[in-house]
One Martini backbone bead per residue (centre of mass of N, CA, C, O) as a GRO file, in nm:
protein
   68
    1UNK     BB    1 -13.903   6.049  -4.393
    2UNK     BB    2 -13.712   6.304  -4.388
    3UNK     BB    3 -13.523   6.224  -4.216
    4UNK     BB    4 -13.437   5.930  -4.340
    5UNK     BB    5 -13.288   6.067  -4.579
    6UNK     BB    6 -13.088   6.240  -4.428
    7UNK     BB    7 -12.927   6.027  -4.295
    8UNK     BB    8 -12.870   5.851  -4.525
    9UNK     BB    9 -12.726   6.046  -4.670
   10UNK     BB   10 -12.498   6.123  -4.460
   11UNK     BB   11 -12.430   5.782  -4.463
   12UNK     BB   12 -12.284   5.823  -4.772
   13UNK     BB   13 -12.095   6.057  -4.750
   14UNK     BB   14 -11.940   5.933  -4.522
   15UNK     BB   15 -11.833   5.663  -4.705
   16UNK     BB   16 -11.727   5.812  -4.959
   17UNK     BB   17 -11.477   5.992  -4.818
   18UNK     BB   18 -11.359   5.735  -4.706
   19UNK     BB   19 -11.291   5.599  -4.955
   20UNK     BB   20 -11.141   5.847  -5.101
   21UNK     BB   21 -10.922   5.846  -4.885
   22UNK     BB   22 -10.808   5.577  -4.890
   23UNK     BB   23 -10.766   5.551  -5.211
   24UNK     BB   24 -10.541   5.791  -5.216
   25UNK     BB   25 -10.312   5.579  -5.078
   26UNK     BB   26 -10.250   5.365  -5.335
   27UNK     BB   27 -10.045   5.501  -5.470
   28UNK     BB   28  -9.775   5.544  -5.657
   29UNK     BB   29  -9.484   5.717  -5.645
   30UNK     BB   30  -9.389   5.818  -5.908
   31UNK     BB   31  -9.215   5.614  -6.141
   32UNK     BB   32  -9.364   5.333  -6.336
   33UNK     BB   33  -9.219   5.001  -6.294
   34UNK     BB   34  -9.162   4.793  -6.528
   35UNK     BB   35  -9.123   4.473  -6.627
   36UNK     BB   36  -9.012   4.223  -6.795
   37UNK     BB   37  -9.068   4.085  -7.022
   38UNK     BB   38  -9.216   3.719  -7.059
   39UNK     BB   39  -9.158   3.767  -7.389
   40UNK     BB   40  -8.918   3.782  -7.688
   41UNK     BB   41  -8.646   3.987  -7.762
   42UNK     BB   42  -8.381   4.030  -7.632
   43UNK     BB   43  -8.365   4.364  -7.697
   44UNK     BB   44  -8.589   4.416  -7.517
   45UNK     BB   45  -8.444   4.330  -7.258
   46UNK     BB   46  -8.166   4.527  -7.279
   47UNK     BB   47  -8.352   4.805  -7.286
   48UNK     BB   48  -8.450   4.728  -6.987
   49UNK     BB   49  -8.225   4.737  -6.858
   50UNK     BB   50  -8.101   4.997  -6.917
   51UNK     BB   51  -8.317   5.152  -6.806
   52UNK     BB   52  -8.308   5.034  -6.544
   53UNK     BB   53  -7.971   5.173  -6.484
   54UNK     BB   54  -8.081   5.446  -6.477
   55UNK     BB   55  -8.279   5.475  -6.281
   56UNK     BB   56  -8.072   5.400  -6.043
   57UNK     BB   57  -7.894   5.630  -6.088
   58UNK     BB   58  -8.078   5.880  -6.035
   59UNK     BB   59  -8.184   5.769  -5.736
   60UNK     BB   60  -7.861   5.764  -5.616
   61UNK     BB   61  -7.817   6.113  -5.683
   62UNK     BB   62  -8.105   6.175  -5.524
   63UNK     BB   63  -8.007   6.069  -5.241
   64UNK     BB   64  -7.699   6.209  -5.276
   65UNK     BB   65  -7.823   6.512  -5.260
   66UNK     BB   66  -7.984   6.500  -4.945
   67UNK     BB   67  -7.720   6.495  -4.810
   68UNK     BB   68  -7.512   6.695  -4.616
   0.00000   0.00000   0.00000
């Protein structure tokens, strides 16, 4: 009865972590980036176009500092 406990608890625990170790590889790295709103007034998709070019340009300066 006490084997049969400890047998489970151990493939318990070790499915735990295999669990929290793949799920902790699907997120996404950096900062996230919203689609544009689906209905609404134009000034707000102008908004989000101008985040959305500024953020572009951010992302080319910081690959363009890394090359040698």
């Amino acid at each position: 009865m006490r084997n049969r406990f400890i047998h489970r608890l151990s493939v318990t625990t070790l499915l735990g972590m295999f669990a929290l170790g793949t799920l902790s590889a699907c997120g996404i790295k950096g900062e996230l980036k919203t689609p544009p709103p689906i209905w609404g007034d134009k000034a707000q998709a102008e908004k989000t176009q101008a985040e959305k070019a500024e953020m572009d340009q951010q992302d080319s300066e910081a690959s363009n500092s890394n090359k040698p």
